[in-house]
N, C-alpha and C positions, 0 to 999 in steps of 0.2 A: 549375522551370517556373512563370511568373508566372500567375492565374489568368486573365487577357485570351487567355494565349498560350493553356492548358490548353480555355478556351471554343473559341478557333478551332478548333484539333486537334481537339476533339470534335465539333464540328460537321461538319465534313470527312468524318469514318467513319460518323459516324453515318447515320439513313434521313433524308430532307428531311422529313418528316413526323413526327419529333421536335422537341417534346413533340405534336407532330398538334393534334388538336382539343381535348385533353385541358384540363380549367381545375386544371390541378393549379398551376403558376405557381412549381416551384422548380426548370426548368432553369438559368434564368438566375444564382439565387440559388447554384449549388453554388460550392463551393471549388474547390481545386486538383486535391486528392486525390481528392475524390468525382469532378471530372470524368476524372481520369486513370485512375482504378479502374472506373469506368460504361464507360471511352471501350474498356478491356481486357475488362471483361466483353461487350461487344455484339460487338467484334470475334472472341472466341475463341467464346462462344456453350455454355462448357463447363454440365455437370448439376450439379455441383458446384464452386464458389467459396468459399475462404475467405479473408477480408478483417480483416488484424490492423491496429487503428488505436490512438493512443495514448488513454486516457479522455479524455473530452471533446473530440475531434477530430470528432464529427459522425457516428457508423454509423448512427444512425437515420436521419437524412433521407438519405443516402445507397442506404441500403436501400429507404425506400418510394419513394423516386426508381426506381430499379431495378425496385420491385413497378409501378410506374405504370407505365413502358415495357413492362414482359412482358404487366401485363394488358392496356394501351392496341393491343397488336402482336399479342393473341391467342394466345401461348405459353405462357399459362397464364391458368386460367379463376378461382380461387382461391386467396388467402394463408394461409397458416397460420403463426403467430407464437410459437416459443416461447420463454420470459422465465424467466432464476431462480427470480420472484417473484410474490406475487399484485402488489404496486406494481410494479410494472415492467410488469406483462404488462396493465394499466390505462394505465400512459404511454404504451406500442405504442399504444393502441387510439386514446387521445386527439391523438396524432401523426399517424398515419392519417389522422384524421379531417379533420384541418387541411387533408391536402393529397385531398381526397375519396373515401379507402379506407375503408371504414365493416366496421370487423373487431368481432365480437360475444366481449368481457372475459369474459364470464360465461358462455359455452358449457358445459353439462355433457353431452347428449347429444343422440340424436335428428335429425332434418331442423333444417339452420341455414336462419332466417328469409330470405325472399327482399331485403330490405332492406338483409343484412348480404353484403357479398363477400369474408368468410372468416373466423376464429379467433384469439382470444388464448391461449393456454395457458401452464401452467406445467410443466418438466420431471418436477416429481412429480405434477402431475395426469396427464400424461404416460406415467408410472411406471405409475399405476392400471389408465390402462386404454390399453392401446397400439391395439389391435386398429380400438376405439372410432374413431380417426384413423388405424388402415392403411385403414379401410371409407373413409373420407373420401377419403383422394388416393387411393385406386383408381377412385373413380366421376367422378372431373373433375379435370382437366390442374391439378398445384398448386405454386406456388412456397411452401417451408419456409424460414422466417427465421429460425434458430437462432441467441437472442442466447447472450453469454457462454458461448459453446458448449464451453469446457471445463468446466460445471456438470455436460455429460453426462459426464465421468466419474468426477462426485462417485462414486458407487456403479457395482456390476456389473449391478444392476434397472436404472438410469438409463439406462445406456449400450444394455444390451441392448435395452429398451422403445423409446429413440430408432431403435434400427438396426430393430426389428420396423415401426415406425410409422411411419417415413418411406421406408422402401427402397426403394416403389412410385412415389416423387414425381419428378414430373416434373422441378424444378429446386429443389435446394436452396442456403441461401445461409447459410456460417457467419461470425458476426462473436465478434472479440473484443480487446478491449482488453489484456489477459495473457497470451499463447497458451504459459502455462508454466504446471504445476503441481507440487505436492511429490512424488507419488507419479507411477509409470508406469501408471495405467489408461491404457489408451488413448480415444482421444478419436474419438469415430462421423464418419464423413462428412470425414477428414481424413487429409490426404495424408502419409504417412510417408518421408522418403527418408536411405539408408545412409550415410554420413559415411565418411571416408577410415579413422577410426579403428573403422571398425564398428560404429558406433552408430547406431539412427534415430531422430531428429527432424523434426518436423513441418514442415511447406512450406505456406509460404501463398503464394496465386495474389495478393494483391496488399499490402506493408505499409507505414504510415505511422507512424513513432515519435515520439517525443517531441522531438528533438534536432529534427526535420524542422519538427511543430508549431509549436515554438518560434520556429522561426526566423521562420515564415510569419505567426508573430501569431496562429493558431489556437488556445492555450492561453497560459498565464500563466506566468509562469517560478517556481518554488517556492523560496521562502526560508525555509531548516530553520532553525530556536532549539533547541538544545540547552541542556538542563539537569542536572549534574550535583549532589554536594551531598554529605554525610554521612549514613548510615543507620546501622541498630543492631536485631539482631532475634533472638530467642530461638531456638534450633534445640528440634527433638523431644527430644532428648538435655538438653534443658536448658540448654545450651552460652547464652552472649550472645557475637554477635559485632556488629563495628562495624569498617565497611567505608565505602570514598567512592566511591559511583557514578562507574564510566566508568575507574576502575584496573585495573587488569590481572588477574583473578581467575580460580578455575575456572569452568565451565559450570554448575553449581551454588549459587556467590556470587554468580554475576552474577544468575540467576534469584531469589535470596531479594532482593537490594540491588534490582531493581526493583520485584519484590513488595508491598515497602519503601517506595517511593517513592510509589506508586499508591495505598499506605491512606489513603483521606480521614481519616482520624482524625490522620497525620503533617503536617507544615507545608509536604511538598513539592507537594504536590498545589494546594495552596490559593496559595502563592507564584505558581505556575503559572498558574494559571487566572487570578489577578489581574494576570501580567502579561499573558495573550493575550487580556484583554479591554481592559487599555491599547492592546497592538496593532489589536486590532480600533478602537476612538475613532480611532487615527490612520488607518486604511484607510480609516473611515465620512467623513473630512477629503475623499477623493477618491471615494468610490464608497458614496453614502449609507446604501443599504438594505444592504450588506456584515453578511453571518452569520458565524457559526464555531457549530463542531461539535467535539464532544469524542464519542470511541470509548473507550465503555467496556468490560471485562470480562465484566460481568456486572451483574444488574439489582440488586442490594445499591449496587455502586459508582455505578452511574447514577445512582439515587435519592441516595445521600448527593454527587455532583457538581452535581447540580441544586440541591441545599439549598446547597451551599458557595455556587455561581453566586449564588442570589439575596440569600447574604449579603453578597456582594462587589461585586453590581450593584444590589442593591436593586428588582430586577424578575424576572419566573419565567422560566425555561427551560421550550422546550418538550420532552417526556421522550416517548422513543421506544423503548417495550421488548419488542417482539414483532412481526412480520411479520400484525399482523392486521389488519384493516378500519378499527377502531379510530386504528390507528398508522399507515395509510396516511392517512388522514383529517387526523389533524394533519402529516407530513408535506407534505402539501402545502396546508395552511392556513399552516404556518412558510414553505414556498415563494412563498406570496402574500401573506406580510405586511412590517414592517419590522424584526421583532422581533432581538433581537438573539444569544441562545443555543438551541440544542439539544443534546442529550443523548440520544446511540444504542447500542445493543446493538449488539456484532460484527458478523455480516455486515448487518442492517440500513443498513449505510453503501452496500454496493455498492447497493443499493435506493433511495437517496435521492440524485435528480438535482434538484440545489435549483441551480441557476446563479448563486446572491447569495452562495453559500460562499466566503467566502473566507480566514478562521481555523480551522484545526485543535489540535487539543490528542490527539496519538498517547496513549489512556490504557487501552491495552491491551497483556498480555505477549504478546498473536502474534508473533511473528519469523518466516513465509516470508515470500517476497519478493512471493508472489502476494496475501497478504492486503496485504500493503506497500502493494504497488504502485495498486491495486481504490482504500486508502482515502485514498490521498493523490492519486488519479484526482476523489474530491470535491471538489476545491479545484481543479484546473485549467482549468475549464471558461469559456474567453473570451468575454465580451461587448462588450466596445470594447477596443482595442489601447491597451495600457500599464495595465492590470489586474496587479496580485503576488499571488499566493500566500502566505499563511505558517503553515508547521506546527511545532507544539512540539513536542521530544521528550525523551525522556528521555538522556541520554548512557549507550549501550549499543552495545558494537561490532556486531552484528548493523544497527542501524535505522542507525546511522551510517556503513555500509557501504552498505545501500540507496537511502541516501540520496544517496551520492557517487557513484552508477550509474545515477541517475535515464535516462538518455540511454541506459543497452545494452538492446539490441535482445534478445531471448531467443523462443528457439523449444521448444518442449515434447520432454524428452526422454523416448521410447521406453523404452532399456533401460536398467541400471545401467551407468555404466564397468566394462570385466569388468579392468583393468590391478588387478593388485595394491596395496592402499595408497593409490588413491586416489578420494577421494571423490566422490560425486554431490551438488553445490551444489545442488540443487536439494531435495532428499530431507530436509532436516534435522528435520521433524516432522510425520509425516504425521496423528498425533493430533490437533496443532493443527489443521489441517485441515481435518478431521472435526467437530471442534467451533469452528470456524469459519464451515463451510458447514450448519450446523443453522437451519434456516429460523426454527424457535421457541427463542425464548429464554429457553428453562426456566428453575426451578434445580437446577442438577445437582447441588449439594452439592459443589461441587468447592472450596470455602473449608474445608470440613472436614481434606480432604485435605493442603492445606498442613504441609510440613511444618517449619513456622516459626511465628513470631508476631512482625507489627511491633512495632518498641517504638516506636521515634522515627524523625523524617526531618527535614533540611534541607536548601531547594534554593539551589544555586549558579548563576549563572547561564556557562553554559559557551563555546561557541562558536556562529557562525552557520556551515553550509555552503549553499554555492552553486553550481551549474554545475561541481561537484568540487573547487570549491577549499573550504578551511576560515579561516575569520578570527574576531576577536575573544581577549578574553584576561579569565580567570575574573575576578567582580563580584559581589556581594553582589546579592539583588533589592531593588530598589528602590532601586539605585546610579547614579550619573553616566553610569556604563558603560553599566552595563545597558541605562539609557534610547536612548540613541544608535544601540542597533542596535530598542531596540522602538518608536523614533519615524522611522524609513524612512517615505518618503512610499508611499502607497498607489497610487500611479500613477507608474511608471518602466517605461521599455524596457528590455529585458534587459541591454544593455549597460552602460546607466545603474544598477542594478542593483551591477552588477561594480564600475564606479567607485567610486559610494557607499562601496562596502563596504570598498576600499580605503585610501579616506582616515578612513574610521571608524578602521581597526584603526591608520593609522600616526599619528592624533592620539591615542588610549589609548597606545599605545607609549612616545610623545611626553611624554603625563602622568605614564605610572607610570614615568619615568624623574628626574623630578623630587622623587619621594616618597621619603622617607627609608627606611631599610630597615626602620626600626620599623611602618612601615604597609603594608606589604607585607605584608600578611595571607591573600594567599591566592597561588596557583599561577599567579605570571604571566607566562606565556609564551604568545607567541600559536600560535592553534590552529593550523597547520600546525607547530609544530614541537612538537605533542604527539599523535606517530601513535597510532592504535587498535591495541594488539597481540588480534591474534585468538587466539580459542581453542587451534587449530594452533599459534603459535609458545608461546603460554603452557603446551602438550604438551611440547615442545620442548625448556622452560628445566626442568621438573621431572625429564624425562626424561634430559636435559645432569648435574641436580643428582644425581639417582641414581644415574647412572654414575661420576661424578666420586666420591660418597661410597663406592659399590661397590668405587672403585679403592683409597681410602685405607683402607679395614675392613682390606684382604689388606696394605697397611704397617702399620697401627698394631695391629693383633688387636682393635679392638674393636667393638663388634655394631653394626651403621648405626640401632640403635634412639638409642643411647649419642651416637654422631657427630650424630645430627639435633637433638636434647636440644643440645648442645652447640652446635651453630648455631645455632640460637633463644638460646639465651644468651645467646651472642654479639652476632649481630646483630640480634637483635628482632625482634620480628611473629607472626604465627601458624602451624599447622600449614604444611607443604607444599602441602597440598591449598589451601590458601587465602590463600599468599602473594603478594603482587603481582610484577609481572616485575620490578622493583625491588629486592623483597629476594632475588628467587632468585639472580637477576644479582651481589646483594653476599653470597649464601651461597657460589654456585660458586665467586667469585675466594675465600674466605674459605678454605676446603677447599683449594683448588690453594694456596696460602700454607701452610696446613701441610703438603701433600705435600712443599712446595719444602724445607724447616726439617728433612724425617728424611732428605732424599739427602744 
């Protein structure tokens, strides 16, 4: 639906006396979405709506559009706003404000001021004191704005406080950007429906994704940099192992090799950052005040990112390490400046709606898809058509899988799969989670815990993915290569985009075909034809490899401790536990070769 056509339509259903006399002044101004999602809410008239849209696609002005016509039409006398965060539940109020909703950020109790026509809140003030806000929308007609409304079921307080505190409201109204999370809390004021295979998942009354966004010009199209490289890092045991980021490993290698990667103290981090602030120069070519942002771990790793940044730029980053008044303050002094870097603690990112982001640097180990999704939601946020995106990551089949999904659609699932054997995608770490969604960013002592120690890191420069396809073929940093995908122009159509990238990878092709084989120093093959084996199948080949040696113990009499000794001999490399799919693959034929030699 073009927005011309989406304006008539709405106009049509709607009362003639929308936007009435009201000087709010963003009828005219919505989108497509917002007018097609307004144009279903006025029509059905439901108490409860919820509106999944992709990040940076517009819920807020969507929303106070919607608060305008309820209050303008008398179906609700006051708004109540509640927000993650204390920044967030301050950008409600200043958004409001723009278009004449005067919502009071700082409410803690009591009669609200006649000046103000309703509340900002945050889900754990919320927590506190629910009752506080049932007394509220019992005594006057109240539309509840419940942003990121799967925050409410961060906890079982959260969720139950929301259901005590709003139950009595007149009209609630849930938005969210991710309507997926790790765990099955259920989510308050959200419509759950049973699936053919007996599952429930959530139902939204109206969704707009990314793949839609995109198409419409409403967001930026995201271009991932992958970075692989060589690591090396001490186990508890004392062990030193030495692995290459992005090879096929256990669940366990993979977690130490990025560990690895992320110690500012290693050469990959800094490789890094030096190239996406060359990217960033070329983006600042088309879109001047152009930011990037790097998500860190933890406030140890933030602090030594920021000191790297200013040895690499020779100017300071701004350091973002706690959800406090403080760090709301520079965030949005970094939002109105032209400065060039920031530096965030974990969720701190869902908190920072800065619109000049347009460089990421992934430099954190969360792997669900919801914190994924939330932090690579700061970089899409359009302000003129032909805007890119660009986030670095580390090459990890988790982020590199999220990253090739950008475009699926996901609804929150209810209960586990009850099928035997297989898994719930979504579930993979509900601890991260948990300490993902920690408003403060203590320190938890959680480096203590490791149980490793980096030694060494070096970054490769690996592949680009885009729109699901993969291109580019490994480059040293600060190679010929390299440069070619980190000098994209900062202003391209999506399609354009695609092109690019395809004549990038078949002039590399082109070149290292000309190079002799003595210089052929690293793994060149281009990225599509270097899949990501997952976890699962890397289960798979261990599990293929134990059976196979189980079979030959019962030919040859000797103990599968003796036979696996024996294939390390053979064919090199490490334990089982920490062979790439590669050497499993040349241990299994290895073993079926001597089964073949005793029949």
């Amino acid at each position: 639906m073009t927005t011309t056509a989406a304006s008539a339509s709405t106009s049509h259903h709607l009362s003639p006396a929308f936007p009435g006399r009201a000087p709010w002044g963003t009828a005219s101004k919505l989108r497509a979405w917002q007018q097609g999602a307004l144009e279903k809410y006025i029509q059905d008239q439901p108490r409860d709506f919820l509106a999944v849209a992709t990040p940076g696609a517009g819920k807020t002005t969507f929303a106070l559009t919607l608060a305008s016509w309820l209050l303008h039409h008398h179906v609700v006398q006051q708004v109540t706003v509640v927000a993650p965060t204390e920044h967030l539940k301050k950008q409600w109020a200043e958004a409001a404000a723009r278009i004449g909703i005067k919502l009071d950020p700082e409410y803690s109790a009591g009669p609200l001021s006649k000046e103000y026509q309703g509340v900002a809140v945050t889900y754990a003030g919320v927590g506190v004191r629910p009752m506080l806000h049932r007394n509220r929308v019992e005594q006057r007609k109240t539309l509840v704005i419940l942003d990121e409304i799967h925050h409410a079921g961060d906890s079982k307080s959260w969720g139950e406080a929301c259901l005590e505190a709003f139950e009595p409201a007149t009209r609630r109204l849930a938005l969210t950007g991710t309507p997926f999370r790790s765990d099955t809390n259920p989510i308050p004021f959200v419509t759950y429906e049973e699936g053919n295979d007996g599952i429930r998942r959530s139902s939204a009354d109206y969704t707009y994704g990314y793949g839609s966004a995109l198409g419409d010009g409403v967001v930026r199209p995201v271009i991932f940099l992958s970075y692989s490289g060589n690591m090396r890092w001490r186990t508890k045991a004392g062990d030193e192992i030495a692995a290459r980021l992005g090879e096929p490993m256990t669940k366990d290698a993979i977690s130490q090799a990025w560990r690895t990667a992320l110690d500012p103290r290693g050469e990959w981090m800094p490789s890094v950052l030096r190239a996406a602030d060359q990217r960033l120069t070329e983006v600042r070519k088309g879109i001047p005040d152009a930011g990037a942002l790097v998500i860190a771990s933890d406030q140890d790793s933030a602090r030594a990112y920021a000191k790297l940044i200013r040895e690499i730029t020779g100017t300071k980053a701004t350091l973002v390490l706690s959800d406090d008044t403080g760090a709301s303050n520079r965030i949005d002094e970094f939002s109105h400046s032209e400065d060039r870097w920031m530096v965030a603690v974990r969720m701190v990112s869902e908190g920072v709606d800065v619109p000049r982001l347009a460089v990421g640097v992934y430099a954190t180990t969360i792997s669900t898809p919801l914190f994924f999704a939330q932090a690579v939601g700061r970089f899409v946020r359009s302000r003129r058509r032909g805007e890119t995106a660009s986030v670095f990551l580390p090459t990890v089949p988790d982020l590199l899988g999220f990253a090739n999904e950008m475009e699926v659609e996901r609804d929150h699932v209810l209960d586990k799969p009850k099928k035997e054997g297989e898994e719930d995608p979504y579930a993979e770490s509900e601890q991260e989670m948990d300490e993902a969604n920690r408003e403060q960013d203590e320190d938890t002592g959680e480096q203590e815990q490791f149980s490793f120690e980096a030694l060494e890191s070096e970054a490769v420069f690996d592949r680009v993915l885009y729109d699901g396809a993969e291109f580019g073929m490994q480059a040293h940093p600060g190679s010929e290569e390299e440069q070619d995908y980190l000098g994209i122009p900062g202003l391209l159509e999506p399609d354009q985009v695609q092109l690019l990238l395809q004549k990038r990878q078949a002039r590399q092709i082109a070149h290292s075909r000309k190079k002799p084989d003595e210089e052929a120093d690293l793994l060149e093959l281009p990225a599509e034809r270097r899949p990501v084996v997952s976890h699962k199948e890397m289960l798979e080949l261990r599990k293929q490899l134990n059976t196979m040696v189980g079979a030959y113990v019962h030919q040859s009499g000797k103990p599968h401790g003796v036979i696996h000794t024996e294939l390390r001999r053979v064919c090199g490399g490490p334990p089982s536990a920490e062979a790439t799919a590669g050497q499993l693959r040349q241990r299994i034929a290895k073993v079926q070769e001597w089964a073949t030699r005793m029949r």
